[in-house]
Backbone and ligand atoms as CSV (ligand in chain L), in Angstrom:
chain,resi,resn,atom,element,x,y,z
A,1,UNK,N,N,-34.342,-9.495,6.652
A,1,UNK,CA,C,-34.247,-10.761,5.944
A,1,UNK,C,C,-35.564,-11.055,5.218
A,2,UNK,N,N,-35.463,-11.412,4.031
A,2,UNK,CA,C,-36.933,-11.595,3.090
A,2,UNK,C,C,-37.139,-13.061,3.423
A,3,UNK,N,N,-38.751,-13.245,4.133
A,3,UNK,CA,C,-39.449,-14.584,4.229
A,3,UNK,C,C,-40.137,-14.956,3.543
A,4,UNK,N,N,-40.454,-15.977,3.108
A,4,UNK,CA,C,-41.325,-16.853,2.798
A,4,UNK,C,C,-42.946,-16.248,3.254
A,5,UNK,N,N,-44.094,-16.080,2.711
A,5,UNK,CA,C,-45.188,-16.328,2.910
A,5,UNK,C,C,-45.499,-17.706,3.535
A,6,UNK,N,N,-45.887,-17.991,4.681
A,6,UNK,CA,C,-46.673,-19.257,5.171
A,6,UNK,C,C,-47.779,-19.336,5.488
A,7,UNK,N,N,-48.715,-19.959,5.670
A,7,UNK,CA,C,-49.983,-20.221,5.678
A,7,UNK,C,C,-50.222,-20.163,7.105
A,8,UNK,N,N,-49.488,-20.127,7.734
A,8,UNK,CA,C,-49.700,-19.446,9.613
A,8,UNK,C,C,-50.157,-18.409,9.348
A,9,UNK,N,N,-50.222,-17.808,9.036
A,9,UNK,CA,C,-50.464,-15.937,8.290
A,9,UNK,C,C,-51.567,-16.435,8.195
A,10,UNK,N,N,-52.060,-17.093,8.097
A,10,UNK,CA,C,-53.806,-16.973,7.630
A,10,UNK,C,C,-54.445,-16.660,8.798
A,11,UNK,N,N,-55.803,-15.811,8.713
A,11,UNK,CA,C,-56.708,-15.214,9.745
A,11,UNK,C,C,-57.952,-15.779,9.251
A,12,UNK,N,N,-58.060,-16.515,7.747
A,12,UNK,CA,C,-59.285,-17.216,7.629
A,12,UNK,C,C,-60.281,-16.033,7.086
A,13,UNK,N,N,-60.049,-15.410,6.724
A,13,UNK,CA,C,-60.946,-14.594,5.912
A,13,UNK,C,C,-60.225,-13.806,4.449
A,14,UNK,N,N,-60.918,-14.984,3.844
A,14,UNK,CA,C,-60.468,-15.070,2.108
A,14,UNK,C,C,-59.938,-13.657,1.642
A,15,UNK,N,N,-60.447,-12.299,1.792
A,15,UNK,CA,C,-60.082,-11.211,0.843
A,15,UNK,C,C,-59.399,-11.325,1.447
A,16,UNK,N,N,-59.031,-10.567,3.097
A,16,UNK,CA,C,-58.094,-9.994,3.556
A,16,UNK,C,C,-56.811,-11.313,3.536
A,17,UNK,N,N,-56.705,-12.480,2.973
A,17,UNK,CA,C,-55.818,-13.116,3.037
A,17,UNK,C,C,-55.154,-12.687,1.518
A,18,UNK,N,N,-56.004,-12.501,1.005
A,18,UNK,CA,C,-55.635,-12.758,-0.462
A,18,UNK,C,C,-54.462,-11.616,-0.706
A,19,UNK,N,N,-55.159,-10.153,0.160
A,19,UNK,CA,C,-54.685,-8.989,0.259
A,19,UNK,C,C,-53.018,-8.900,0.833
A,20,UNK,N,N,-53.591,-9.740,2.291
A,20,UNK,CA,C,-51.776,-9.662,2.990
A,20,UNK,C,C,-50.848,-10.349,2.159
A,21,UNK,N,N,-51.053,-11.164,1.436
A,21,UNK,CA,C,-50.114,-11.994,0.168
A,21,UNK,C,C,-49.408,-11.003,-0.477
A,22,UNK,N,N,-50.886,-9.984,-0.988
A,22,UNK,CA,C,-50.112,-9.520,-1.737
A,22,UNK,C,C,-49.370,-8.028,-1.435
A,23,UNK,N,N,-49.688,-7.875,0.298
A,23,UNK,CA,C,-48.689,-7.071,0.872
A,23,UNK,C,C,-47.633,-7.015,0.974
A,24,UNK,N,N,-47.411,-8.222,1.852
A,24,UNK,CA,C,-45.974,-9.358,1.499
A,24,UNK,C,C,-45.408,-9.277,0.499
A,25,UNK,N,N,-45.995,-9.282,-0.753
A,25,UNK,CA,C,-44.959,-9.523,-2.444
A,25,UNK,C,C,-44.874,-8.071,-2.365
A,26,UNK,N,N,-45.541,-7.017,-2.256
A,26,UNK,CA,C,-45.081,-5.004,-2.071
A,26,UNK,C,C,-44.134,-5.117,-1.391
A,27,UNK,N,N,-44.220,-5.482,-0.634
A,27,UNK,CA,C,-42.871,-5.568,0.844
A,27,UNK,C,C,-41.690,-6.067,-0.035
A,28,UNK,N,N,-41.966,-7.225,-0.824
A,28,UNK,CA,C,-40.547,-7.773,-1.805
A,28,UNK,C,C,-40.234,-6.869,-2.488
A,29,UNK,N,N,-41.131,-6.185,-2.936
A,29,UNK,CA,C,-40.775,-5.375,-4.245
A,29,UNK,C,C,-40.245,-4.157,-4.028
A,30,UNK,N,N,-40.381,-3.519,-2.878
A,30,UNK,CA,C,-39.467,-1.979,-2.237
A,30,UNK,C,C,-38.364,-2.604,-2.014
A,31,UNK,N,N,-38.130,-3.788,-1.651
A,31,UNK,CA,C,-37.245,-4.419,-0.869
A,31,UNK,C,C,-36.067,-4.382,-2.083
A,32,UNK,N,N,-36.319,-4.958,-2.974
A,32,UNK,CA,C,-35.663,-5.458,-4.133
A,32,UNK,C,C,-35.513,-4.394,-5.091
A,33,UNK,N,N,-36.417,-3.539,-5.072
A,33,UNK,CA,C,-36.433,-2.163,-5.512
A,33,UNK,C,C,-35.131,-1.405,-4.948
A,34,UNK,N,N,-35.228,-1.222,-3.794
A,34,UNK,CA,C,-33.865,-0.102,-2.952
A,34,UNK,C,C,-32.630,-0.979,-3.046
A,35,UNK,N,N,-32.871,-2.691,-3.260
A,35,UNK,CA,C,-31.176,-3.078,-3.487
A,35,UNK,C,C,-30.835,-2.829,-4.933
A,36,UNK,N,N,-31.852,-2.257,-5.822
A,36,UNK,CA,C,-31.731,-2.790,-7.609
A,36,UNK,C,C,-30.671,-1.709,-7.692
A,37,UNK,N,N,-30.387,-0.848,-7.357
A,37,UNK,CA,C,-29.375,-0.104,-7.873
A,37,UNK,C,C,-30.562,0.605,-9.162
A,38,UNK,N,N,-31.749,0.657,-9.191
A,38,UNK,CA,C,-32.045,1.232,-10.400
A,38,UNK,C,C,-32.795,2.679,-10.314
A,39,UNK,N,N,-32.051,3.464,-9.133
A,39,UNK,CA,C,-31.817,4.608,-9.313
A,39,UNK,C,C,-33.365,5.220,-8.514
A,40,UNK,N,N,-33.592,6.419,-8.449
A,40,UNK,CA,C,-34.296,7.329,-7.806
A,40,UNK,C,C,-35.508,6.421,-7.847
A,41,UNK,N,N,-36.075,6.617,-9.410
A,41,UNK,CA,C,-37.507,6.793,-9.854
A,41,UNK,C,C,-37.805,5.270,-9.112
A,42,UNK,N,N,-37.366,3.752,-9.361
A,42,UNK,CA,C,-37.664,3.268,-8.851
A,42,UNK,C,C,-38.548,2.746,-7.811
A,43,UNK,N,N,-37.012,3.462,-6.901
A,43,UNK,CA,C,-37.824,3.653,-5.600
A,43,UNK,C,C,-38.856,4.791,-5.364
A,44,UNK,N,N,-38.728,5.454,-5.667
A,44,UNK,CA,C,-40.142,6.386,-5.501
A,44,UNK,C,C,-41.711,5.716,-5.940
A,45,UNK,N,N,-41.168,4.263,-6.957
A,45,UNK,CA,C,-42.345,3.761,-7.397
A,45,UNK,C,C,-42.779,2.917,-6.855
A,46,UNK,N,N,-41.361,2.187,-6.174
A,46,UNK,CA,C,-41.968,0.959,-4.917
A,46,UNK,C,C,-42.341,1.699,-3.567
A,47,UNK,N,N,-42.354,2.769,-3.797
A,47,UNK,CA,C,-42.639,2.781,-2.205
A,47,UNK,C,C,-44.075,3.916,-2.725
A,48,UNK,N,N,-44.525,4.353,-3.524
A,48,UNK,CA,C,-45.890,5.130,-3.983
A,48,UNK,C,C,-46.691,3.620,-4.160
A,49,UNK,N,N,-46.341,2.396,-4.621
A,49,UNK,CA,C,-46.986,0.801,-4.453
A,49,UNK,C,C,-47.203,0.736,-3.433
A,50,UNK,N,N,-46.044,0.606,-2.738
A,50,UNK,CA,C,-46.339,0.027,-1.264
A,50,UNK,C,C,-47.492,0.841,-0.885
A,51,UNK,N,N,-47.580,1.903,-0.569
A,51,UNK,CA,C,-48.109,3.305,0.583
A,51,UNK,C,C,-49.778,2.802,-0.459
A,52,UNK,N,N,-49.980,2.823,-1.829
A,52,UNK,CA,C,-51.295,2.416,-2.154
A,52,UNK,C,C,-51.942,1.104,-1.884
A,53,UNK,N,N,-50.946,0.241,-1.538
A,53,UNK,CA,C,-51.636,-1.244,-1.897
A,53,UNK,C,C,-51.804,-1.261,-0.405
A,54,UNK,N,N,-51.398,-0.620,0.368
A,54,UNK,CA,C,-51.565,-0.845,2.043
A,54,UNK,C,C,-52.554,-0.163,2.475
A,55,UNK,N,N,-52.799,1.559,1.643
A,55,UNK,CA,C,-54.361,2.108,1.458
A,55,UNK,C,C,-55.249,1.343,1.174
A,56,UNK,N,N,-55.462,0.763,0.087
A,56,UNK,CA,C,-56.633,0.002,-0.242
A,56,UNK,C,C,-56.818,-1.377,1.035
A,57,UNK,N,N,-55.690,-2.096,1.217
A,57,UNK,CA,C,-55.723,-3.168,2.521
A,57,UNK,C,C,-56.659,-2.653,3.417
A,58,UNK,N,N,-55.462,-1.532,3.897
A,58,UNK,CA,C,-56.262,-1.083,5.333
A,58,UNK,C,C,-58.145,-0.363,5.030
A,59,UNK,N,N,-58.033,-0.144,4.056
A,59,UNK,CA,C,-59.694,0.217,3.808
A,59,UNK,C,C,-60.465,-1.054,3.500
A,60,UNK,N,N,-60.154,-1.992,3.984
A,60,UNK,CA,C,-60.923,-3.192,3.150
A,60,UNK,C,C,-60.898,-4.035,4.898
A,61,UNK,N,N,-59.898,-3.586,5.518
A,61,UNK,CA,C,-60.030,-3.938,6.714
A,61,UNK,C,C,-61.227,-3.358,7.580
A,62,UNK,N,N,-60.709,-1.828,7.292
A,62,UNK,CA,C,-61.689,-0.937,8.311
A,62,UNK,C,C,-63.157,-1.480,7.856
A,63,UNK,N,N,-63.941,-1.543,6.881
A,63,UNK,CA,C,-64.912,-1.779,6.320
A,63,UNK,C,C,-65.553,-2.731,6.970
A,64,UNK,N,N,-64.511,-4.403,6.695
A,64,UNK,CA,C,-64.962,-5.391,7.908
A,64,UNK,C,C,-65.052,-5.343,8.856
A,65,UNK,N,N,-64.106,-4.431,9.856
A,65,UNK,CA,C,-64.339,-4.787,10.935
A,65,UNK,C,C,-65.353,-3.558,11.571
A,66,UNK,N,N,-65.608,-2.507,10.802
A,66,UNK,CA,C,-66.996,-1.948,10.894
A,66,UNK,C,C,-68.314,-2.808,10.679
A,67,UNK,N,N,-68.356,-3.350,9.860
A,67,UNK,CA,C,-69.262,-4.414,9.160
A,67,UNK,C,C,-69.713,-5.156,10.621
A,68,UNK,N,N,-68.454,-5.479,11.376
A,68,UNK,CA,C,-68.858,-6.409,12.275
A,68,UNK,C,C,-68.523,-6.224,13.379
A,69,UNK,N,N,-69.073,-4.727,13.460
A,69,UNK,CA,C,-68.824,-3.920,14.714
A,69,UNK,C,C,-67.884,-4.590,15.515
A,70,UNK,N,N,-66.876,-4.811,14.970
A,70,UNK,CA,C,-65.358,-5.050,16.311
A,70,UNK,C,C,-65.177,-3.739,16.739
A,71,UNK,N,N,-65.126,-4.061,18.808
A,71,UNK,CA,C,-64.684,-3.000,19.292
A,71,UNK,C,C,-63.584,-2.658,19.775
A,72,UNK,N,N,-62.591,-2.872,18.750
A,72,UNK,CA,C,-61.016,-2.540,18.973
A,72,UNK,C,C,-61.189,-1.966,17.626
A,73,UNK,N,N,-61.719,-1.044,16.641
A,73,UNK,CA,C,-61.002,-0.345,15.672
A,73,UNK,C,C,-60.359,0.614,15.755
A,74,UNK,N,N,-60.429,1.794,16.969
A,74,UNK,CA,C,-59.827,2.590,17.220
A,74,UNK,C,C,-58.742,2.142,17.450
A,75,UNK,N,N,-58.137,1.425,18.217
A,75,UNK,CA,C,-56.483,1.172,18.703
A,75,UNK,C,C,-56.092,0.566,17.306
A,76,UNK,N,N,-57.353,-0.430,16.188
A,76,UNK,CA,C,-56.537,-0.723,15.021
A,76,UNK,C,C,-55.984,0.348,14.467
A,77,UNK,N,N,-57.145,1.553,14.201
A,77,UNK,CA,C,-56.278,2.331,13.139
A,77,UNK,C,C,-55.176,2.944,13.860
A,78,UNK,N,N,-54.960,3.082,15.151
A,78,UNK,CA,C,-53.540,3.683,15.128
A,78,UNK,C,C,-52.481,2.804,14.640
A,79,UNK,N,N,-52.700,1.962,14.616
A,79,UNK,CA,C,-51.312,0.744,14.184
A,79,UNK,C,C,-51.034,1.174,12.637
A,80,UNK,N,N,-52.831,1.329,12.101
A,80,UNK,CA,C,-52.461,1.657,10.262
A,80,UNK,C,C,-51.533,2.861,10.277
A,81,UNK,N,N,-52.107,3.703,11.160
A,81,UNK,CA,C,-51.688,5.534,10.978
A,81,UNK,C,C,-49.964,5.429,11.332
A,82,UNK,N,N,-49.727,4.660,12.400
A,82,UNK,CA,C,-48.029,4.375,12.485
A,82,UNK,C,C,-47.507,3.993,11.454
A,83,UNK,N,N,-47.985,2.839,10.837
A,83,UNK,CA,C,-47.417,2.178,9.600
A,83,UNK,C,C,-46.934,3.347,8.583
A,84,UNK,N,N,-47.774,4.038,8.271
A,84,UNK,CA,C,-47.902,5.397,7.770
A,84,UNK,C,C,-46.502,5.902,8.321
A,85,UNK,N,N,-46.515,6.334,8.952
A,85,UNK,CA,C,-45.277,7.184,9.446
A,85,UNK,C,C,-44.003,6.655,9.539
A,86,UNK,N,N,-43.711,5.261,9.547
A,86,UNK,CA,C,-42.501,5.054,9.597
A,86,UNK,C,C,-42.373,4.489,8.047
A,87,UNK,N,N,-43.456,4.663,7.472
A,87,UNK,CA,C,-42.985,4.606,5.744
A,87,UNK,C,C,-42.737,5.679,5.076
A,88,UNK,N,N,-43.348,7.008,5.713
A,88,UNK,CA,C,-42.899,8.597,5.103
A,88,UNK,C,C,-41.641,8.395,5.912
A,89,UNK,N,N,-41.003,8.043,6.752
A,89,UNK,CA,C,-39.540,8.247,7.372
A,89,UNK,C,C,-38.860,7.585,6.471
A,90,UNK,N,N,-39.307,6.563,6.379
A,90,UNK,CA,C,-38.450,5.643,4.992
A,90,UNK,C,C,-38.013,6.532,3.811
A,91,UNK,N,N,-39.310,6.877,3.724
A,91,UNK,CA,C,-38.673,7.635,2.161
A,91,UNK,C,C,-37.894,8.716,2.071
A,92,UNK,N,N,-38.312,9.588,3.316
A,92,UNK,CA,C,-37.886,11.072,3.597
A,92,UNK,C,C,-36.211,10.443,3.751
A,93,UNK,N,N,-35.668,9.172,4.292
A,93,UNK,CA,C,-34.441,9.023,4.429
A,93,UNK,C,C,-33.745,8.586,3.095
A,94,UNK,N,N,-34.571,7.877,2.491
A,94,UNK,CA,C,-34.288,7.364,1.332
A,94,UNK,C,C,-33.616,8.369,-0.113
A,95,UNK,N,N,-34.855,9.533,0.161
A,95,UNK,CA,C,-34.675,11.204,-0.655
A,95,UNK,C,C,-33.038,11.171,-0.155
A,96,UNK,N,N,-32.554,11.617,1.156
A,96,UNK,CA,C,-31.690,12.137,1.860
A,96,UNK,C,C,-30.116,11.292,1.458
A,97,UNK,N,N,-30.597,10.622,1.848
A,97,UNK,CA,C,-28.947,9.147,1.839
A,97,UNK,C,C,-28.971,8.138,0.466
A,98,UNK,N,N,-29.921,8.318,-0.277
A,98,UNK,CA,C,-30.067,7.163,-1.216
A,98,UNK,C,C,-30.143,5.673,-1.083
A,99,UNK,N,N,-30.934,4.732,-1.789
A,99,UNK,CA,C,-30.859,3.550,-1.118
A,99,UNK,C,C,-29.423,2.853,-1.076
A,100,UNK,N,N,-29.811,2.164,-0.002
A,100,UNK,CA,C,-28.356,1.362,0.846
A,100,UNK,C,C,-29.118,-0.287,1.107
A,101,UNK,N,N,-28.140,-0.360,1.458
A,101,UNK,CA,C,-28.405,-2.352,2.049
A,101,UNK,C,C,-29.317,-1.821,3.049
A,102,UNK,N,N,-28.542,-0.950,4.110
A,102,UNK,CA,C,-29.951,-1.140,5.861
A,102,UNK,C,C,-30.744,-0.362,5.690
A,103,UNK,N,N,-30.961,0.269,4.482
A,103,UNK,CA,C,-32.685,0.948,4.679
A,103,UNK,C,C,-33.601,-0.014,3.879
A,104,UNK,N,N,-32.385,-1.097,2.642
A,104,UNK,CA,C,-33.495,-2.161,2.440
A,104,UNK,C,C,-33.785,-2.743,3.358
A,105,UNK,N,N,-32.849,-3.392,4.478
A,105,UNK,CA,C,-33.262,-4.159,5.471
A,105,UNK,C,C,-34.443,-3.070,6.526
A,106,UNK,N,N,-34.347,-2.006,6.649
A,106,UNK,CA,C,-35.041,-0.945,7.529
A,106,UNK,C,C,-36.824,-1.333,6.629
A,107,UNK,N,N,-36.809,-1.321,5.143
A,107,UNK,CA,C,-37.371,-0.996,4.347
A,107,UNK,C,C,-38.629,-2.799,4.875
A,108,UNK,N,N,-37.666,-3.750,4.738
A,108,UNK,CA,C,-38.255,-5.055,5.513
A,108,UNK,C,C,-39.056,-5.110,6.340
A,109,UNK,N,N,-38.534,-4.599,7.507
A,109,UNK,CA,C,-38.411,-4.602,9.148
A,109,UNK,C,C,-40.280,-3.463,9.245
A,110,UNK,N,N,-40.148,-3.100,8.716
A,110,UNK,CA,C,-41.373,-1.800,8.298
A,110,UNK,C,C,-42.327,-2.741,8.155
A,111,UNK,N,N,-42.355,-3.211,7.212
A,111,UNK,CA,C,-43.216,-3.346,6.150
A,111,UNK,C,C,-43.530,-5.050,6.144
A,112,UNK,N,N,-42.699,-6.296,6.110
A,112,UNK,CA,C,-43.041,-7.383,5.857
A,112,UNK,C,C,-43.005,-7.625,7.004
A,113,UNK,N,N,-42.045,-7.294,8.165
A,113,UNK,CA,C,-41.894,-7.640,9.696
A,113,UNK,C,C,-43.140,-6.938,10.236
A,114,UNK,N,N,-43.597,-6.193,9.932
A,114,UNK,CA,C,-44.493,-5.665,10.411
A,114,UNK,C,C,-45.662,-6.249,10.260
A,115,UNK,N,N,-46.179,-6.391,9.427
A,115,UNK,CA,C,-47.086,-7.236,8.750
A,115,UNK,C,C,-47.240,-8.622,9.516
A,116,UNK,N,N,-46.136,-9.237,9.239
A,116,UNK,CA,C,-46.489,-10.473,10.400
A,116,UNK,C,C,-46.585,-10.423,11.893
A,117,UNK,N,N,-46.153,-9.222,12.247
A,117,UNK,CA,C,-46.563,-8.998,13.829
A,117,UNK,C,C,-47.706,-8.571,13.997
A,118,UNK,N,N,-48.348,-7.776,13.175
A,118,UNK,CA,C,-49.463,-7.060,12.710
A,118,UNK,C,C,-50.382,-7.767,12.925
A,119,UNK,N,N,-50.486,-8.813,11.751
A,119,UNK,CA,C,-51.616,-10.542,11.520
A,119,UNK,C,C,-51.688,-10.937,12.757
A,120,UNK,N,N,-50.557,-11.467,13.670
A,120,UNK,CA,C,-50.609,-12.249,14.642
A,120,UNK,C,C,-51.174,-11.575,15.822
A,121,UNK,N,N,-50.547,-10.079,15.857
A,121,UNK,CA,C,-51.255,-9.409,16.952
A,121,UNK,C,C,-52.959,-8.796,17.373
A,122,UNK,N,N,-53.093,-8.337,15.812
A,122,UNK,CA,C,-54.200,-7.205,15.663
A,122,UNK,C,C,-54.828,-7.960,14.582
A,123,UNK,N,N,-54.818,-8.502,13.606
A,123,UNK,CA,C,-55.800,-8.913,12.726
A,123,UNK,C,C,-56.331,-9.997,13.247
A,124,UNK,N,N,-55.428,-11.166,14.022
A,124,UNK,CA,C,-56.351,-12.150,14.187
A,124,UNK,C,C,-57.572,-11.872,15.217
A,125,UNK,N,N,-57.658,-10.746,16.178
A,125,UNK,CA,C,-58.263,-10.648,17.191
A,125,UNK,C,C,-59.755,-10.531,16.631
A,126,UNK,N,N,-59.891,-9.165,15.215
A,126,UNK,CA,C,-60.967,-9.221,14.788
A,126,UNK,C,C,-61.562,-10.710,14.041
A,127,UNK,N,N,-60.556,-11.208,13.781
A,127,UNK,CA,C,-61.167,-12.242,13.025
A,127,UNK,C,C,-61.458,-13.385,13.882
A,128,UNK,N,N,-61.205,-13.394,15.279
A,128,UNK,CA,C,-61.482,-14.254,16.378
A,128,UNK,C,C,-62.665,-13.473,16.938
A,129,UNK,N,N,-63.162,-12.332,16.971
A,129,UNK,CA,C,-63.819,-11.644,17.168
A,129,UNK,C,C,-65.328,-11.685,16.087
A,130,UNK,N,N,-65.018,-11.783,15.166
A,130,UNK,CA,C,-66.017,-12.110,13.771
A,130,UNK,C,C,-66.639,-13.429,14.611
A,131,UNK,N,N,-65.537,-14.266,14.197
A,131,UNK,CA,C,-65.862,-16.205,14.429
A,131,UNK,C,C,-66.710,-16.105,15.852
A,132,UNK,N,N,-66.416,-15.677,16.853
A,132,UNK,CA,C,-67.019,-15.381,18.247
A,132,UNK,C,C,-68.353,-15.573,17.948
A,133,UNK,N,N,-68.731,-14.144,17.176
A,133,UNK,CA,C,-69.991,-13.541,17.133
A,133,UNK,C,C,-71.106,-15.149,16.320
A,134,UNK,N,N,-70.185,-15.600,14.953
A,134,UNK,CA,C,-70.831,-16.322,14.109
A,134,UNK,C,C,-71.334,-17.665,15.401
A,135,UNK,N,N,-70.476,-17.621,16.038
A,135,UNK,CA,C,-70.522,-18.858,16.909
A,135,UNK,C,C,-71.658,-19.204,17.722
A,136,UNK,N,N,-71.989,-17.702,18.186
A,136,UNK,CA,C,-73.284,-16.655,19.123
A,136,UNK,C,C,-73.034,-17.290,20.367
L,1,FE2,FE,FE,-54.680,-4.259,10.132
């Protein structure tokens, strides 16, 4: 099901907010992409978007939370490196069966569902983790 962006999503640190926004609207756009009916190339283009705009995210993450020596980055990047993999499954199914309604909804569940479990679980910690430190 496609949500709304809300401002609960916020972790309070301006880029990376600015960034998950516009993860969220990638997430619309595969989404809306695999229902368009507009054939292969499309989707090969929303989902080569998606897989870059979530590269650059997650490198803008790692950076900060190197920056500010959080010591949970290791367990973060496995969450990135999964993300990874169940988006090459996406596509590898996508090649195979062509898009359908439940791999858009699959295509969701990935990617925008993820994302908000993501924020709430694992991003806010560093950024409660940042604020900690500023706090001393
Ligand atoms: Fe993250």
């Amino acid at each position: 099901m496609l949500k709304d962006w809300s401002d609960v999503y916020l972790i309070g640190v301006p880029e990376i907010d600015e960034q998950h926004k516009g993860f969220f609207a990638a997430s619309h756009q595969l989404y809306e992409g695999i229902l368009g009916r507009e054939g292969k190339n499309a989707v090969v283009d929303a989902i080569a978007f998606m897989r870059s705009y979530a590269e650059k995210h997650f490198d803008t993450e790692v950076d900060f939370m190197r920056r500010h020596e959080y010591p949970g980055l290791r367990e973060h990047l496995h969450q990135h490196a999964a993300f990874f993999r169940r988006l090459d499954e996406l596509e590898n199914d996508l090649m195979i069966f062509g898009p359908s309604e439940d791999l858009a909804e699959r295509a969701l569940d990935i990617t925008q569902d993820w994302l908000i479990d993501h924020i709430a679980d694992e991003d806010m910690l560093y950024a409660l983790h940042v604020k900690g430190r500023a706090a001393g």
